[in-house]
Structure formats: structure tokens, C-alpha cells
KOLTITI-902335 format. One record per residue (C-alpha): residue number from 1; residue in one letter; z, y, x. Coordinates in nm, 2 decimals, decimal comma. Each point is the difference from the previous one (the first is absolute). Layout:
% KOLTITI-902335
<NUM A <Z Y X>> ...
% end
This chain:
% KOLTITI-902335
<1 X <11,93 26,48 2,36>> <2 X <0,38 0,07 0,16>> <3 X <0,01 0,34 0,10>> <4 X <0,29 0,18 0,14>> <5 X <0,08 0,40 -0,07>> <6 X <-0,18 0,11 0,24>> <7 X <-0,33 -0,21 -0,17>> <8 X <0,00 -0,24 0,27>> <9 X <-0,32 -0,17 -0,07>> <10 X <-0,24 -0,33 0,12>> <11 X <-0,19 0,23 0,17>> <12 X <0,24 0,16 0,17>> <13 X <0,18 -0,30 0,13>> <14 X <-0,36 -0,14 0,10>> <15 X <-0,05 0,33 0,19>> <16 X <0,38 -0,04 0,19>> <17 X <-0,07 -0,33 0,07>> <18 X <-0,32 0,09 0,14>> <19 X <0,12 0,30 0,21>> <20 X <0,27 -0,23 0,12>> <21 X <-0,23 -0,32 0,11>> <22 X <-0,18 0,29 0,23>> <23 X <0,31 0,13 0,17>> <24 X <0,10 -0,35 0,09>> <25 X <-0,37 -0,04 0,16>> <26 X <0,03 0,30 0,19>> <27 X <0,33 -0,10 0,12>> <28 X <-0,13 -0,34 0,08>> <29 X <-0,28 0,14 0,20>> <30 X <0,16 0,27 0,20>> <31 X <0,15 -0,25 0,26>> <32 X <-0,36 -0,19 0,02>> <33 X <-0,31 0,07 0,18>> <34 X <-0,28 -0,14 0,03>> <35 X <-0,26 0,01 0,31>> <36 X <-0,34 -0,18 0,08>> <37 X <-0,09 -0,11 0,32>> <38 X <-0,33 -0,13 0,09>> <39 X <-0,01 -0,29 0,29>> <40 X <-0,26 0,04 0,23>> <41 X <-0,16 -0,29 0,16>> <42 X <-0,13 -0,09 0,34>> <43 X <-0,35 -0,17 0,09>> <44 X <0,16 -0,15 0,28>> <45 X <0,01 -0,37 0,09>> <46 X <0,31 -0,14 -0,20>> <47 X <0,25 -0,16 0,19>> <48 X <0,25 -0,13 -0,27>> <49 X <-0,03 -0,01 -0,38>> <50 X <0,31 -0,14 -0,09>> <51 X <0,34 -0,07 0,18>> <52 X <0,10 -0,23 0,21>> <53 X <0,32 -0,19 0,12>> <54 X <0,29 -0,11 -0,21>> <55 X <0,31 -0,16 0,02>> <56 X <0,13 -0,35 -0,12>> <57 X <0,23 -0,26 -0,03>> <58 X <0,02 -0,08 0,43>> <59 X <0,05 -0,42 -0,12>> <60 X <0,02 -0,23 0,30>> <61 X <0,06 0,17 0,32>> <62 X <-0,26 -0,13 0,29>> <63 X <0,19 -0,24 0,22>> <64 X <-0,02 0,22 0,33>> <65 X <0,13 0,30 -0,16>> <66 X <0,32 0,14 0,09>> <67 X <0,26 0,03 -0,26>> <68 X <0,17 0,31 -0,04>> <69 X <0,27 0,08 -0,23>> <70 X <0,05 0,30 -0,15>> <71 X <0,30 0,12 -0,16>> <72 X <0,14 0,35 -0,23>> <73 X <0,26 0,16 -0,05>> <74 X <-0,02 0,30 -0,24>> <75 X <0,25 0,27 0,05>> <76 X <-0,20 0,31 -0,16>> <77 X <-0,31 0,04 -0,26>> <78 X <-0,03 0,41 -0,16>> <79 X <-0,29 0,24 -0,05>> <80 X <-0,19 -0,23 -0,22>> <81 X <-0,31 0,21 -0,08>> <82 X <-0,17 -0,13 -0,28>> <83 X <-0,32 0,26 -0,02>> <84 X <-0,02 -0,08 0,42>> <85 X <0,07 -0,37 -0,01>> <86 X <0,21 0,04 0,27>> <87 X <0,39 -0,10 0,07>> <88 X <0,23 0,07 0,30>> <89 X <0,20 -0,31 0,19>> <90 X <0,25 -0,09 0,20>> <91 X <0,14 -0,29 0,13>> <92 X <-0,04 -0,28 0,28>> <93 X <-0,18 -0,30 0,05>> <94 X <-0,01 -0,24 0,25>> <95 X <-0,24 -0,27 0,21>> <96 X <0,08 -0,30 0,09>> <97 X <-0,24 -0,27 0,19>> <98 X <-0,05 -0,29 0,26>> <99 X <-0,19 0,02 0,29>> <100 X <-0,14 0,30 0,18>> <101 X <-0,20 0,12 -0,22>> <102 X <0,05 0,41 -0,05>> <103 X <0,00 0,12 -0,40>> <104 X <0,19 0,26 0,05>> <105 X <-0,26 0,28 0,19>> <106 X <-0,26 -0,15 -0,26>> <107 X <0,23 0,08 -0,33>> <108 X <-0,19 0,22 -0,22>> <109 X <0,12 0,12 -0,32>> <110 X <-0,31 0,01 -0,25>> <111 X <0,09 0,23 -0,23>> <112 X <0,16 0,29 0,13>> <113 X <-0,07 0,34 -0,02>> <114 X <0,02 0,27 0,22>> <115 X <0,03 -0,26 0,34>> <116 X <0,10 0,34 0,19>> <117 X <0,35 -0,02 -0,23>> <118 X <0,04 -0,37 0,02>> <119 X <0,29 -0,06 0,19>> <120 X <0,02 -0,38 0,15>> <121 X <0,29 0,02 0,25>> <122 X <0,05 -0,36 0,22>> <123 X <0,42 -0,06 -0,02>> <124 X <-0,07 -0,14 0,39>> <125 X <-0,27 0,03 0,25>> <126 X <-0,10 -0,35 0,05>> <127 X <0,04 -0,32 -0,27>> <128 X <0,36 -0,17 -0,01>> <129 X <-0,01 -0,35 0,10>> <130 X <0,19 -0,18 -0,25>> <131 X <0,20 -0,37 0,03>> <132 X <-0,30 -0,19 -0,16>> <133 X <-0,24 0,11 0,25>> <134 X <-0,14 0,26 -0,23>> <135 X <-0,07 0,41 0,06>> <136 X <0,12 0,27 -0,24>> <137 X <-0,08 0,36 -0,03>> <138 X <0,15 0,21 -0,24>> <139 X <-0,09 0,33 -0,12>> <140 X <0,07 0,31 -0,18>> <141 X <-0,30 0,11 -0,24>> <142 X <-0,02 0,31 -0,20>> <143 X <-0,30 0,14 -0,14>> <144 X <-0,24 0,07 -0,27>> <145 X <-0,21 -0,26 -0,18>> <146 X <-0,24 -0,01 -0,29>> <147 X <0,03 -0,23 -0,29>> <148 X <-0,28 0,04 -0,28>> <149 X <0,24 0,04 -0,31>> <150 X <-0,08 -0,12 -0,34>> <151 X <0,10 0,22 -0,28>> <152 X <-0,16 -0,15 -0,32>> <153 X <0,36 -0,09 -0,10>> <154 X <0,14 0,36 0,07>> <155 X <0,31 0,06 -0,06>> <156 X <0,09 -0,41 -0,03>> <157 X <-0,21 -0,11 0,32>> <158 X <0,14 -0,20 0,30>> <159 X <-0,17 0,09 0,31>> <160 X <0,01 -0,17 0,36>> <161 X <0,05 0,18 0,33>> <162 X <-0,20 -0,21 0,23>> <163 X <0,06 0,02 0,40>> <164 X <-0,32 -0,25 0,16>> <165 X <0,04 -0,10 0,36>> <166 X <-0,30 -0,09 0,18>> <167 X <-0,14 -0,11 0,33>> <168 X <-0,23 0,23 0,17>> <169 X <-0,14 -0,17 0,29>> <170 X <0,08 -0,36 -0,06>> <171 X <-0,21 -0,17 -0,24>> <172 X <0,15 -0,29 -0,25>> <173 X <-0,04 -0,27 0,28>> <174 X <0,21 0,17 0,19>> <175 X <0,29 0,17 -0,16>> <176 X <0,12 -0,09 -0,37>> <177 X <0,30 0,17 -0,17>> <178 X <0,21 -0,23 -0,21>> <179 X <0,27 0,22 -0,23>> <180 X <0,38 -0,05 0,14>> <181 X <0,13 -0,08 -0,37>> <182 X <0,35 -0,11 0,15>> <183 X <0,15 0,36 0,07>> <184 X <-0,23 0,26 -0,14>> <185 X <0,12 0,18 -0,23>> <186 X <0,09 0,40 -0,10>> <187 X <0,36 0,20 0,10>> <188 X <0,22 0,02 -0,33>> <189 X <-0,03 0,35 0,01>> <190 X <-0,37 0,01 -0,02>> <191 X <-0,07 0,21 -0,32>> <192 X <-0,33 0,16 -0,14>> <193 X <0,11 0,26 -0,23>> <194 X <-0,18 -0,03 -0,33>> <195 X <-0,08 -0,41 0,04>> <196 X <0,22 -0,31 0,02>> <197 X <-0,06 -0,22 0,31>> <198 X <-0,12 -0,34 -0,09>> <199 X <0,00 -0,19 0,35>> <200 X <-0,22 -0,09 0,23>> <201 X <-0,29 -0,21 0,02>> <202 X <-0,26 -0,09 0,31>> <203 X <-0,38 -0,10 0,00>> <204 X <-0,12 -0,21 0,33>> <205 X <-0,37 0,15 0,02>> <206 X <-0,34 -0,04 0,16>> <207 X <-0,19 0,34 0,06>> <208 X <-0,38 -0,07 0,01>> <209 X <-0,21 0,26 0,13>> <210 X <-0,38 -0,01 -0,13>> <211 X <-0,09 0,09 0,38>> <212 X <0,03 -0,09 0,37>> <213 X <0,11 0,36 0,08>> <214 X <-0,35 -0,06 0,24>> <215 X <0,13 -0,31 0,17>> <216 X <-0,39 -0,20 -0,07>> <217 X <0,12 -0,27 0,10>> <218 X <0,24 -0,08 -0,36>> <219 X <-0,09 0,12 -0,38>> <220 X <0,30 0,03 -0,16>> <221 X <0,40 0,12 0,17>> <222 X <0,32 -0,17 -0,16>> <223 X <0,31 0,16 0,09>> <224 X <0,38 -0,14 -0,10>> <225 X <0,15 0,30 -0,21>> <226 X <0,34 -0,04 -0,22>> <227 X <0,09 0,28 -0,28>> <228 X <0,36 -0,01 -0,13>> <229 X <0,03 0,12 -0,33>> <230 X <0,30 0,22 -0,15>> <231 X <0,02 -0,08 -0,36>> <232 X <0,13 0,39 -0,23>> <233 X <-0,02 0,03 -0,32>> <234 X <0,03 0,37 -0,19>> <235 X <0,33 0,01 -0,17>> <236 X <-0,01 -0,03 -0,39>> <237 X <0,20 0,30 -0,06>> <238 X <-0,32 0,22 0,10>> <239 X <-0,19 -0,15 -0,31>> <240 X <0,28 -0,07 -0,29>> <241 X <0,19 0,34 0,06>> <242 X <-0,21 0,25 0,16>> <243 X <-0,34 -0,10 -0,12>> <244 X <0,04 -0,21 -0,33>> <245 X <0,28 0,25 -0,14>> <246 X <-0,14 0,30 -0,04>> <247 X <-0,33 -0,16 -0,16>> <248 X <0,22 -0,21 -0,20>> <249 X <0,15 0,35 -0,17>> <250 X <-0,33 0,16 0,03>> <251 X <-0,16 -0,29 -0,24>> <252 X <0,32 0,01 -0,25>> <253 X <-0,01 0,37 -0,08>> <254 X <-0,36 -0,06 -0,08>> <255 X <0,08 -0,27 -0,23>> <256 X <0,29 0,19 -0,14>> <257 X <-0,31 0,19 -0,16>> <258 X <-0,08 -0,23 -0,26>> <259 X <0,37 0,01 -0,13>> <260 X <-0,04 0,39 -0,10>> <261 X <-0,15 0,07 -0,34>> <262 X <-0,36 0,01 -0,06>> <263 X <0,03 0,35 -0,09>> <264 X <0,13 0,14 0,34>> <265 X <-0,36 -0,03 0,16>> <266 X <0,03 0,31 0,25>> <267 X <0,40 -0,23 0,11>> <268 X <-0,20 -0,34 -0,03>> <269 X <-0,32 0,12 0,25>> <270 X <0,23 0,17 0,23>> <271 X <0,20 -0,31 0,11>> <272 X <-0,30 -0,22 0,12>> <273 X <-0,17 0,31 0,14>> <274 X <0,29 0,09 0,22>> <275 X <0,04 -0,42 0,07>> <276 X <-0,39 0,00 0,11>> <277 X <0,10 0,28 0,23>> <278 X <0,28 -0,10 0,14>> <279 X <-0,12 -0,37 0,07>> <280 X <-0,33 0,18 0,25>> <281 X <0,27 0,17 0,20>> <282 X <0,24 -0,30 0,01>> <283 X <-0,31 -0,23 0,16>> <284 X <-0,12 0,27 0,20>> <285 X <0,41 0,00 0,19>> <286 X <0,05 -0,36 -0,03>> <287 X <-0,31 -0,06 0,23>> <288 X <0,11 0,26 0,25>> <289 X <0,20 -0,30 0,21>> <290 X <-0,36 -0,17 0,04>> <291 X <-0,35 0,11 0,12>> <292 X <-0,30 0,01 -0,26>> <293 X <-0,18 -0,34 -0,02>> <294 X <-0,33 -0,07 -0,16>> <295 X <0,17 -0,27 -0,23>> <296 X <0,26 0,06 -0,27>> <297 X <0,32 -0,09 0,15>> <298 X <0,31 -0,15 -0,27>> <299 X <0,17 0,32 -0,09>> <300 X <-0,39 0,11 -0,09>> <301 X <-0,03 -0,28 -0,25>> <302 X <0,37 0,05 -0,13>> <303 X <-0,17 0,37 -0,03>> <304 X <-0,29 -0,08 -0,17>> <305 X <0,18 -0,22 -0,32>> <306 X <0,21 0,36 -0,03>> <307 X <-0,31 0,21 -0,02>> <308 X <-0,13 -0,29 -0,25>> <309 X <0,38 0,00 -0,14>> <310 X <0,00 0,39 -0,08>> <311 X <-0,39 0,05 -0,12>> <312 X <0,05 -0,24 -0,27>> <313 X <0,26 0,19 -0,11>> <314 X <-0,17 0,29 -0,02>> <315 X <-0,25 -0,13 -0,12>> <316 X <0,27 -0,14 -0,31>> <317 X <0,11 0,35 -0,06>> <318 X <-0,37 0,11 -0,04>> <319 X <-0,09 -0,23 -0,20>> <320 X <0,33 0,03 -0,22>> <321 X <-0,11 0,39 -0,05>> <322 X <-0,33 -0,10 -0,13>> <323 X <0,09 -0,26 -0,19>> <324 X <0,27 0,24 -0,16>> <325 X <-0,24 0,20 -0,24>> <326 X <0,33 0,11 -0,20>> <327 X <0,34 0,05 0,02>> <328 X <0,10 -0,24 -0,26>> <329 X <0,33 -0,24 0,08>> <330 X <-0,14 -0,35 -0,06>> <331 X <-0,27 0,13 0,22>> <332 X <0,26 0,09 0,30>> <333 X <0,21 -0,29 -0,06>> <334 X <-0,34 -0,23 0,07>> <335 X <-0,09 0,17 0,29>> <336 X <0,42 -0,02 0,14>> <337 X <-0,07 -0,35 -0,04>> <338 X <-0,29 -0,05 0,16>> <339 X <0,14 0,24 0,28>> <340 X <0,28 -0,25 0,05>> <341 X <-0,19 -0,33 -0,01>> <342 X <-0,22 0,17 0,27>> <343 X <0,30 0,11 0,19>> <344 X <0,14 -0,41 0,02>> <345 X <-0,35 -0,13 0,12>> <346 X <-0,03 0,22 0,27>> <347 X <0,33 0,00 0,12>> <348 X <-0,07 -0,36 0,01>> <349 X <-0,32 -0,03 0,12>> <350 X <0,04 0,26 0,28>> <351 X <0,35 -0,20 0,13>> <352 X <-0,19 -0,30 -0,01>> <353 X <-0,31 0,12 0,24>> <354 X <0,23 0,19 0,21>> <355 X <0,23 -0,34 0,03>> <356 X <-0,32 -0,17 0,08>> <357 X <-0,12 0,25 0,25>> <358 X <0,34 -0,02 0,23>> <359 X <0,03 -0,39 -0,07>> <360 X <-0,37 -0,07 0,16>> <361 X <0,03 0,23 0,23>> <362 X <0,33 -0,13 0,18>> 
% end
């Protein structure tokens, strides 16, 4: 068995590797806790077991409804807030309609947040009458809005910040938005720091609610409603020289390991064990820019075939001290060998899963 001068044994290094596998689960731990909570039910009478209302494709408008057109124009999006699902606008849109119908004191915007801070300022008192015949009001909106954000392709995910229109008094019969796709559009200076802008898209929408709000006399209220959708996506240079990087160095001083002689053990153990190390605390910051989901996110996975990636060599070097009963050359040179065939496949195979992982997930 290699030993160094200091009789570095099996056991030894099984004991190191052992004492070093529990620091990393304490460290892993210390920023988790765990609670139970125990749900207590009613006997009452239940009113709802499952949710109701949903919104869809708005297809053919009725033929008495009043068409209103709704335009944007994007001057501002910042404060994007990830663990909140919440993002800050500003901008202006605009109605424009026949007849004397009155969209305007009906406007609701669905998903803001905070409807104290939502500032919806009219640019004149009453509608302009245009040439055609038509009215147009035109106003300056700034607020807060939530967007559920999807981060299963962390830090390579595109995500939407959605702005939905809807009409709160007027039912689908009535009043039906139809996206102005002519002239809206975002200011050239409208940046997102962190995420490239990648235009803007509109969905024309029914909103059915599973309830007559206690009219008895219907079942079932459709509303018009219209979301405009601001395409970002996170900038690469997050992931290939931030994130990717460090792990990338991380995983080739492990691998450098298996290019040292057999008979440095203590030298051979050390690099993976300070790798192993190293990689917890480099997940642990490169999740800091997101909040903690129940599902692994891609940087997790990317994780995970470097834990996979660094074990097995650890578990090469173990396996190279056992299998080294004596210090005789042809017996190095054997295990060198085998040290450096190990070293090709799983540079190879850990590029390739890591390849696949970004490739399916963008």
C-alpha cells in the first residue's frame, strides 16, 4: 500500500474523506430548515373545491361588441424581482373606438400589484375625436405588476413581462379589445439590465369567470381582457463567465489529481477534497440571484454531474491506494495508466452531459 513519510495510510485517507463528507453536510444544512405544519380542516358546508375561471384564446368577437384598440408603447421596465414575481413599468397606451361607448373609466389592469402605487394618468380630460370619426385616449401608466417567472432554465431562461388589460364592467358582448399591432412598440432606450429585449408580442383574450358575481339570472361572466407580452431573455455572460468558469477550474484541478504520482496520496486526496468544497460554496452563491424552488433548476443539474464528476474521482484515488499493496514500479506505472484513461472518459463524458444539459434547456 503507498504510504507517504508521515505513513499516510487507507485508513487514514478513509477517515479524511469521511470527516470531510460531514463538514460539507453541516455546511449544506446550516442555511436549511425544516418546519411541519399541520392543516386544520373545517366541517363547514364547502363552497368550492377547486378553482374556477380561466382565460383563453377570445376567437370571434360577438357582432354587437364594440371594438376597442389598444396600443403600447414601452419606455421603462426595472426592479424585476424574481423571488416576488413582480416587475415595475412604465410607459403609455392608448384607446381608440367608434361609437359612444366608454372603455376608458372601465380599464382595469389585471395584474397589478399594489393598485394604491399604480399610476394611470389620462394625457386629456375627455377622448379626442379623430378625422375617421373615431375617439382616442391616451395615457401614462406606471406601476407594479406580477408575472409568475419560470426558472427551470436558470441562468439560460427567457422570461415574459406580461401587462393584461381587461374590462371590468362590460362583459364580452359589449366591449372587445383587439391589439393596435401597427404602432406598438418599445422606446429605443428601453433597457432591462441583466436581459436582452426580445420584442413585443400581444394575446387577444376572453376572461371567463366560473360565477355570476350573484347576478342569478346568468352562470358564467366573459370579460374582453388583452395581455401584452415583453419578451427578455438573461444575458449569456451570467452563465459562461460568472457561473460556468469558476466550476470549469474547480473540475480541472480535481482532474489534475490523477496526473500526480500514485505515491503522493495525502497531494492526490487533497485536490478533490478541496474541489468537493469549493463546488458547495460556488452553488450555494450562484443561486443567490434566484429564490429557492422545489425543483432543480439548470445550474443544479450542471451542479450535480460535478458532484458526480469529483466523487468518482475520489473514488479513483481510493481505489488506486488499495489496489497499490506495494510500491513496486510496474505497479505505479499500471495504476498512472489507468489514472489517465479515467481522466479522458470523464473529461469526456462530463462535457458531453453538461453540453447536453445547456443544449435542451435553451
Amino acid at each position: 500500500m503507498f504510504k507517504s513519510k508521515a505513513g499516510f495510510s487507507l485508513k487514514k485517507l478513509t477517515a479524511t474523506f469521511m470527516i470531510m463528507f460531514a463538514g460539507i453536510s453541516i455546511v449544506g444544512l446550516s442555511g436549511c430548515s425544516t418546519a411541519s405544519s399541520h392543516h386544520a380542516h373545517g366541517h363547514g358546508v364547502t363552497v368550492a373545491s377547486a378553482p374556477g375561471g380561466t382565460y383563453a384564446d377570445a376567437g370571434t368577437p360577438a357582432a354587437s361588441a364594440t371594438k376597442v384598440t389598444v396600443g403600447m408603447y414601452g419606455v421603462n421596465a426595472y426592479e424585476i424581482d424574481t423571488a416576488s414575481n413582480t416587475f415595475y413599468f412604465k410607459g403609455y397606451m392608448w384607446l381608440r373606438w367608434a361609437g359612444d361607448a366608454d372603455p376608458v373609466s372601465s380599464l382595469e389592469f389585471a395584474n397589478s400589484v399594489e393598485e394604491w402605487g399604480l399610476m394611470v394618468t389620462n394625457l386629456t380630460e375627455e377622448p379626442v375625436k379623430l378625422a375617421d370619426g373615431q375617439n382616442l385616449m391616451t395615457m401614462r401608466v406606471q406601476g407594479r405588476f406580477f408575472q409568475p417567472f419560470d426558472l427551470s432554465n436558470y441562468p439560460l431562461d427567457a422570461q415574459v413581462l406580461q401587462i393584461t388589460l381587461e374590462d371590468s364592467v362590460n362583459d364580452n358582448t359589449a366591449i372587445v379589445y383587439v391589439p393596435d399591432t401597427t404602432d406598438s412598440t418599445y422606446d429605443a432606450s428601453f433597457k432591462v439590465p441583466g436581459w436582452t429585449v426580445d420584442g413585443i408580442t400581444a394575446d387577444q383574450l376572453t376572461h371567463t369567470y366560473d360565477t355570476n358575481f350573484g347576478d342569478t339570472s346568468i352562470t358564467t361572466s366573459k370579460y374582453s381582457a388583452l395581455s401584452f407580452n415583453i419578451g427578455i431573455d438573461r444575458a449569456e455572460n451570467l452563465f459562461w463567465w460568472k457561473l460556468l468558469l469558476p466550476l470549469a477550474l474547480v473540475l480541472i484541478t480535481n482532474w489534475l489529481a490523477l496526473l500526480i504520482s500514485p505515491r503522493l496520496v495525502e497531494v492526490r486526496t487533497a485536490m478533490p477534497a478541496t474541489a468537493l468544497l469549493t463546488t458547495v460554496f460556488l452553488q450555494q452563491s450562484s443561486l443567490d440571484a434566484i429564490p429557492q424552488v422545489s425543483s432543480l433548476v439548470l445550474m443544479d443539474l450542471i451542479y450535480v454531474v460535478a458532484y458526480g464528476a469529483i466523487v468518482l474521482t475520489f473514488a479513483q484515488i481510493i481505489w488506486d491506494n488499495h489496489k497499490g499493496k506495494n510500491d513496486e514500479d510496474e505497479v505505479v506505472a499500471s495504476i498512472a495508466r489507468a489514472d489517465r484513461w479515467s481522466l479522458l472518459l470523464q473529461v469526456i463524458a462530463t462535457l458531453a452531459v453538461i453540453a447536453w444539459l445547456v443544449v435542451s434547456h435553451s
